[in-house]
N, C-alpha and C positions, 0 to 999 in steps of 0.2 A: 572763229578767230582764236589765235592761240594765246594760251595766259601766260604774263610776265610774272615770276617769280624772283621777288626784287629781297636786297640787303645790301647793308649802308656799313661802313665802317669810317667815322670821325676822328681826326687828329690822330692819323697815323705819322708814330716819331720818325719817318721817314717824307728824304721830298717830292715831290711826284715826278721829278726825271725820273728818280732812283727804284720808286715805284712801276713807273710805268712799263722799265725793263723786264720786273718779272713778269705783270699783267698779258705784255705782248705773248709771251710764250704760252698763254695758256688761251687765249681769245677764241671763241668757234670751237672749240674742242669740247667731248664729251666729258662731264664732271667725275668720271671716274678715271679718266686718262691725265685728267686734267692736276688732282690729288696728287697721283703717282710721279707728273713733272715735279710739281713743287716739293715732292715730298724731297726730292734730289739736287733742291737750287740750294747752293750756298748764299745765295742772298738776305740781308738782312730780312726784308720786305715779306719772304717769301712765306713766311709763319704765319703773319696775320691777313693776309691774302689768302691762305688757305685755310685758316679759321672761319674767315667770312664766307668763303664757298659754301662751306659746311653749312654754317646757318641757316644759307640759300635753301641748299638739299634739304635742311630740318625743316623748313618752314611750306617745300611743297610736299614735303613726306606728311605734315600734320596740316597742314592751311587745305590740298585742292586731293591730297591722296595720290600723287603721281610718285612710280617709280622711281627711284635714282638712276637705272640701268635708263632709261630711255628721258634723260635731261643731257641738256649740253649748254656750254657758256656763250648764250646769245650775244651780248654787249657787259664788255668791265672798260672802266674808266681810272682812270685818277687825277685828280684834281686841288688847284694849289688852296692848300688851309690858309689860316692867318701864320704871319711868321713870328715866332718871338724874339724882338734885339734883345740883346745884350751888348754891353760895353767892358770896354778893356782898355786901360790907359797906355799908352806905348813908349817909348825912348820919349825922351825933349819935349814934353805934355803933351804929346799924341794923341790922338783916339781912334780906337780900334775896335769898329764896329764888330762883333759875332748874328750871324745870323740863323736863329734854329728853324730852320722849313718844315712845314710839317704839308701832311697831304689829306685828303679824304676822298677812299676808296669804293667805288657803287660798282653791283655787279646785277646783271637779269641774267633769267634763266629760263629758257622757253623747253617744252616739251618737243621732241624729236619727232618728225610726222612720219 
């Protein structure tokens, strides 16, 4: 059976549509292919996405002793956090809700057979 090498990244300032745009790009691809995309996405997202990779990589380089060269990005996600309101008074005592989205991003890594 092959081992999942998991990492969680909580309350990212971003929302998971906006998330999820870079995640697609890098799904199924080897984690070193995968670095060199993000390394080139101008998206906000795209920084702690590819921080969290990393971890991944750290955690089966020290957790199970597996290669980097032979890991690739089995299943990432993103998923909606809590949102935080805000309010905003508007013309003629309006209210004008602000909504801060946030996301939390899960990534597995399985070994390459």
């Amino acid at each position: 059976m092959a081992t999942n090498i998991r990492a969680k990244l909580s309350n990212l300032d971003t929302s998971a549509q906006k998330a999820r745009l870079v995640i697609d790009l890098v799904r199924g691809k080897p984690v070193l292919e995968a670095l060199d995309i993000l390394a080139f996405t101008p998206n906000k997202a795209a920084v702690p996405v590819q921080k969290l990779i990393r971890s991944a990589i750290a955690n089966a380089e020290e957790n199970f002793g597996i290669a980097r060269d032979d890991l690739y990005i089995y299943k990432i996600v993103a998923d909606e956090a809590p949102t935080r309101k805000w309010r905003r008074f508007g013309a003629r005592g309006r209210f004008k809700p602000i909504l801060r989205r946030r996301s939390h991003v899960s990534v597995v890594l399985r070994e390459m057979e």
